[in-house]
C-alpha positions in Angstrom: -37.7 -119.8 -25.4 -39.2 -116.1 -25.3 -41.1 -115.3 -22.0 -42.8 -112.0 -22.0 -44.2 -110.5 -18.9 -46.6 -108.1 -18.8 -46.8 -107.5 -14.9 -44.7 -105.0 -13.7 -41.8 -106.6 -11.8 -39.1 -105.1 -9.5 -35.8 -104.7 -10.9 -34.1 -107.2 -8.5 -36.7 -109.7 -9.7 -36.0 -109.3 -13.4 -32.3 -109.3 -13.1 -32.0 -112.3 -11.3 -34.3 -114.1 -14.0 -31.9 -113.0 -16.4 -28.8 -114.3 -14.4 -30.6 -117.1 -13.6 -31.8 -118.2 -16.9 -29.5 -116.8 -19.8 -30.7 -118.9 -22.6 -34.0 -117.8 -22.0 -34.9 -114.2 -23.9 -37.2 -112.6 -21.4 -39.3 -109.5 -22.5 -40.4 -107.5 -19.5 -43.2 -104.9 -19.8 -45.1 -102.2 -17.3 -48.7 -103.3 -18.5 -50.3 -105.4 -21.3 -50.8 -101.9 -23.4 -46.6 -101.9 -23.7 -46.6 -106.3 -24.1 -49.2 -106.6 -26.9 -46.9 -105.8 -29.5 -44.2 -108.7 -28.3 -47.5 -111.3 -28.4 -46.9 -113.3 -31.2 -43.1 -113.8 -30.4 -44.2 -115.4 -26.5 -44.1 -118.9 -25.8 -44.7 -118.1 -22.1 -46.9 -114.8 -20.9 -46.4 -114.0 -17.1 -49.4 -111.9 -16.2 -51.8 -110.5 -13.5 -54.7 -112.2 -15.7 -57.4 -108.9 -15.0 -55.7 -107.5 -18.5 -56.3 -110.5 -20.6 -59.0 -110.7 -23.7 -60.1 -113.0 -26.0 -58.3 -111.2 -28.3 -54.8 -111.0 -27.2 -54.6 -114.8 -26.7 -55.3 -114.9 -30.4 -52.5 -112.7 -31.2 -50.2 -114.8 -29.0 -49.9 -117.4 -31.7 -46.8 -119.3 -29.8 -48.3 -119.5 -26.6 -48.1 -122.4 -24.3 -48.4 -121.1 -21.2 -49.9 -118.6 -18.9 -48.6 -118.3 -15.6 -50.8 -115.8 -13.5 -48.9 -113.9 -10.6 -51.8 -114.1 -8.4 -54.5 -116.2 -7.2 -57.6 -114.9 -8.5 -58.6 -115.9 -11.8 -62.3 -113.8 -11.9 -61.4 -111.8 -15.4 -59.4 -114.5 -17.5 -60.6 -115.9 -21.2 -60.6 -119.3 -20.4 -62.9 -120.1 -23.6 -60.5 -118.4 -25.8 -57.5 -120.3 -23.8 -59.3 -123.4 -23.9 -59.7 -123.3 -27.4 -55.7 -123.0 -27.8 -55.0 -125.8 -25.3 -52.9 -123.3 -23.3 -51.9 -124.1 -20.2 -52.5 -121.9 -17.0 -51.1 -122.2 -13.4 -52.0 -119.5 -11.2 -49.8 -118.3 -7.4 -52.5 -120.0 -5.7 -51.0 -120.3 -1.8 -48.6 -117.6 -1.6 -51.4 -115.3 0.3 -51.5 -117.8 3.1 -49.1 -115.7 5.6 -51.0 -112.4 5.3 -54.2 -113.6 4.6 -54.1 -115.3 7.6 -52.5 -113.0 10.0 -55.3 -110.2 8.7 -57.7 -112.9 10.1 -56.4 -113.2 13.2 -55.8 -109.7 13.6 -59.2 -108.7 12.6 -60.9 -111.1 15.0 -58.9 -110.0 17.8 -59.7 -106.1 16.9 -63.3 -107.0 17.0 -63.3 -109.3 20.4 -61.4 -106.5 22.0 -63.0 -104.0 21.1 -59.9 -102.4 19.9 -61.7 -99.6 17.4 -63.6 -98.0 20.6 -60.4 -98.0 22.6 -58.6 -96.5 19.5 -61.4 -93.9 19.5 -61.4 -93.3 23.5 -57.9 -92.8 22.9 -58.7 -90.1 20.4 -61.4 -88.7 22.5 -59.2 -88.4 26.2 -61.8 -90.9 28.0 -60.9 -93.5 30.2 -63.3 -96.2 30.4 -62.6 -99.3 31.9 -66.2 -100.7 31.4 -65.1 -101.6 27.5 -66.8 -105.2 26.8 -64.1 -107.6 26.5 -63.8 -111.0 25.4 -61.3 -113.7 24.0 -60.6 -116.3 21.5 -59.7 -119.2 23.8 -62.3 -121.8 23.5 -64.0 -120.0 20.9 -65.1 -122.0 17.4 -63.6 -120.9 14.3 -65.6 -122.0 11.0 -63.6 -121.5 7.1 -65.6 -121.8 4.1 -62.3 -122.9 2.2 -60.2 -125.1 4.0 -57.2 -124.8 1.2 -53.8 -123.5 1.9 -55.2 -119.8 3.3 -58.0 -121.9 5.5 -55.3 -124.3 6.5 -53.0 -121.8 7.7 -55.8 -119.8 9.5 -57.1 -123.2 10.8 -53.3 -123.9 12.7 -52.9 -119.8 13.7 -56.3 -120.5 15.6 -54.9 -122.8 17.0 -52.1 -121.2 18.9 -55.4 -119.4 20.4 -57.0 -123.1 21.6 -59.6 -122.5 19.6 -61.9 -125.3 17.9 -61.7 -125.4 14.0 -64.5 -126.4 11.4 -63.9 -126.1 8.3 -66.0 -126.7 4.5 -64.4 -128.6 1.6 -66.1 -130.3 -1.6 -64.9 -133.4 -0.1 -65.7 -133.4 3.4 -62.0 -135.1 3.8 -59.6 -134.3 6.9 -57.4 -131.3 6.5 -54.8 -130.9 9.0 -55.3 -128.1 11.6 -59.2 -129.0 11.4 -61.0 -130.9 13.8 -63.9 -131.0 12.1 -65.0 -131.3 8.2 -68.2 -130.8 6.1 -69.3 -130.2 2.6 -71.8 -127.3 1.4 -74.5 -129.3 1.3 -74.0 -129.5 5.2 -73.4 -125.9 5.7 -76.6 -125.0 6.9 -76.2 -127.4 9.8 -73.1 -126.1 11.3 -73.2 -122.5 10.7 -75.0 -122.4 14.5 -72.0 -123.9 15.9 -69.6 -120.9 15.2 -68.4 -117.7 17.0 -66.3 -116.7 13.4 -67.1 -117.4 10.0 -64.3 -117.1 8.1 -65.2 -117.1 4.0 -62.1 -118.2 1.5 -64.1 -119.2 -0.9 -63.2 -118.1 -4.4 -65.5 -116.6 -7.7 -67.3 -119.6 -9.2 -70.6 -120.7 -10.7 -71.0 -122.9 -7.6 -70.2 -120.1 -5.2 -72.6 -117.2 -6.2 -74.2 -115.8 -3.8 -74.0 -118.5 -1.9 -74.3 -117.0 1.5 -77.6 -115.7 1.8 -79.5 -113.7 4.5 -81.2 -117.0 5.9 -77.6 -118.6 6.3 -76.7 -115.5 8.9 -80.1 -115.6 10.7 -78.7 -119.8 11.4 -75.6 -118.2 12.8 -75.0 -117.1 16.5 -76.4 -113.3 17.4 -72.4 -112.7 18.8 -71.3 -114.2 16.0 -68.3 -112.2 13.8 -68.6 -113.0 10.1 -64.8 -111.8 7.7 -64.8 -112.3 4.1 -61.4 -112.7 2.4 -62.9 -114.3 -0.4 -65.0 -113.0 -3.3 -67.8 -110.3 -2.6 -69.6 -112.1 -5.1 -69.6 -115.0 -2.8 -72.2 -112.8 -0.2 -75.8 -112.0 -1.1 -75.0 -108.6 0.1 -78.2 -107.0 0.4 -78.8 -110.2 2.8 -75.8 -109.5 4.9 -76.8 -105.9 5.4 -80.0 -107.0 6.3 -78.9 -109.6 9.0 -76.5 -107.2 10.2 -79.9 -104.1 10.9 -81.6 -107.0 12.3 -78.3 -108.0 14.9 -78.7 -111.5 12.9 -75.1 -111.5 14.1 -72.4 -109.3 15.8 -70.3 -108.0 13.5 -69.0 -108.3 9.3 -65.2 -107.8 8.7 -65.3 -107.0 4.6 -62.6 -107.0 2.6 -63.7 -107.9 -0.5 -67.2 -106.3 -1.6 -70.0 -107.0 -4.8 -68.6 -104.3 -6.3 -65.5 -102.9 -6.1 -64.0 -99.8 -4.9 -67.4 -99.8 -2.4 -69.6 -97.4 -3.6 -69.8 -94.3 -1.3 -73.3 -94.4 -1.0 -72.8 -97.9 0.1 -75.0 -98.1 3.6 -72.0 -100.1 4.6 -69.3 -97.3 5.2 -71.8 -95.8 8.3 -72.6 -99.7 9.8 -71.7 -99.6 13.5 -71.1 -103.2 13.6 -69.3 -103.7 9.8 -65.3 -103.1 9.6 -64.5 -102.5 5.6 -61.3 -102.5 4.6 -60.2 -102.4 0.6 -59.4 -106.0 -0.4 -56.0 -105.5 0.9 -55.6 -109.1 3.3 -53.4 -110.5 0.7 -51.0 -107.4 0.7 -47.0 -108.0 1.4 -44.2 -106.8 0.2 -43.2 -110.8 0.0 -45.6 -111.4 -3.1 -43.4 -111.0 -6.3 -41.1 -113.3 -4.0 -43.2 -115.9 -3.5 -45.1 -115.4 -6.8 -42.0 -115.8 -8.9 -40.7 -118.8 -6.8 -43.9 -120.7 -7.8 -43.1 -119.6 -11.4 -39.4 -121.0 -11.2 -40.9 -124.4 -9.9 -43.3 -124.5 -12.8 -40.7 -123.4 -15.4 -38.7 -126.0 -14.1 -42.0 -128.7 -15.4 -42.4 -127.1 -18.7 -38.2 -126.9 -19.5 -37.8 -130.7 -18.7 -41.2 -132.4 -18.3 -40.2 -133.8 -15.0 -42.5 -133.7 -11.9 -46.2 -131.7 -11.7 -47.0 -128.2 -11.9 -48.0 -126.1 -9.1 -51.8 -125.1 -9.0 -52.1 -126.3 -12.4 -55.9 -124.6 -13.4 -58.9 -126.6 -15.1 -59.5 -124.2 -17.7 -63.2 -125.8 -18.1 -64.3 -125.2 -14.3 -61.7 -122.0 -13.8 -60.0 -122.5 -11.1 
């Protein structure tokens, strides 16, 4: 078996593939420029999936299987990988510690006010007359109760707050106390202090939060996006925002990406940007290549499922 990789690992990481797996021939490569000419020998192509065309899957002529160290999936050729039958599983998951824990820490920052205390602190003034509030007993709605909504769902918890969550199902989730599908959005979007969007980059999810959906929501309301920008009709959102629709936007992820610096968004008051950095850890290659090990396990012996095994029709 020849597994190429065209993500750039750390050292420890590649030697202890090597150790672990000596009758596999591994190929390891700093980007896809260096990797395209070991193509047509890979069986397996480990990859960040934003440097995949149409054309390099065709050159990979012994490909089986794509494993993509990372959970979004926004640039991949999944016509020309459906085409080939290849199979794709993705690191789905493995941002649920950070992700979370920037949630958290984000709506703390905004409910206490911490970016005007940082600034007094700057400044030399003392004021005690800083508008605090807390968590406990506040409602905590996720647009995308998977493994990321889950584990901000039971963090929340630690806080006593009440969770809500949105799946396509509508079907418990641990950590929840409530469930509802999109089509019931609307109607619970009035019931939330945070709205916390997860949601990932599909047809279904396109600007799916509109203006009219933060004018339902709560004028003290805190809206964080840890999703897809695309997910946010952001002209809306800045809108709502001029219009104290609702308190405050945490953005991490934006339309278009690096924000724009004419972007009215870098001078809002009430809008904390940062740049798409909630998944960051130095844990990800970890976890990333433990969820490879677990699928390599599958496609050396056919035994058990694959992790986050992707429907290359719907893309995710």
């Amino acid at each position: 078996m020849y597994i190429l990789s065209s993500a750039k690992l750390k050292t420890r990481i590649k030697e202890e593939l090597q150790n672990e797996y000596p009758e596999i021939e591994f190929q390891f490569c700093q980007n896809i420029n260096e990797a395209e000419g070991f193509l047509h020998k890979a069986d397996v192509l480990l990859s960040y999936g934003e440097d995949l065309t149409p054309q390099l899957i065709h050159q990979a002529e012994r490909l089986k299987w794509i494993h993509i160290l990372s959970a979004g999936l926004d640039k991949m050729p999944f016509e020309a990988i459906g085409e080939r039958g290849i199979l794709v599983t993705n690191a789905r998951g493995i941002h649920q510690v950070p992700m979370a824990e920037y949630t958290i820490g984000m709506m703390l920052q905004v409910i206490r006010n911490l970016a005007l205390v940082q600034q007094n602190q700057k400044d030399k003034v003392w004021d005690r007359r800083i508008k605090m509030d807390e968590l406990h007993g506040k409602t905590i709605g996720v647009l995308g109760a998977g493994a990321i909504g889950q584990e901000i769902g039971r963090l929340a918890k630690a806080f006593q707050m009440k969770t809500i969550g949105m799946n396509r199902s509508g079907s418990p989730v641990e950590h929840f106390d409530e469930m509802f599908t999109q089509n019931e959005l609307e109607d619970n979007l009035d019931r939330v202090d945070f709205l916390v969007n997860v949601l990932p980059k599909t047809d279904e999810t396109s600007q799916l939060l509109k203006k009219e959906h933060f004018e339902r929501m709560q004028d003290h309301a805190v809206f964080i996006n840890i999703g897809r920008g695309t997910t946010v009709d952001e002209k809306g959102l800045i809108e709502a925002l001029k219009e104290n629709q609702i308190a405050h936007a945490v953005l991490d992820v934006m339309e278009t990406e690096p924000l724009p610096e004419e972007s009215v968004l870098w001078n809002m008051e009430n809008v904390t940007i940062t740049p798409h950095i909630s998944g960051i850890t130095p844990k990800y290659q970890d976890r990333a290549i433990e969820q490879f090990e677990a699928n390599l396990h599958v496609f050396q012996t056919g035994e058990g499922n694959y992790m986050n095994k992707i429907d290359v029709n719907r893309g995710y």
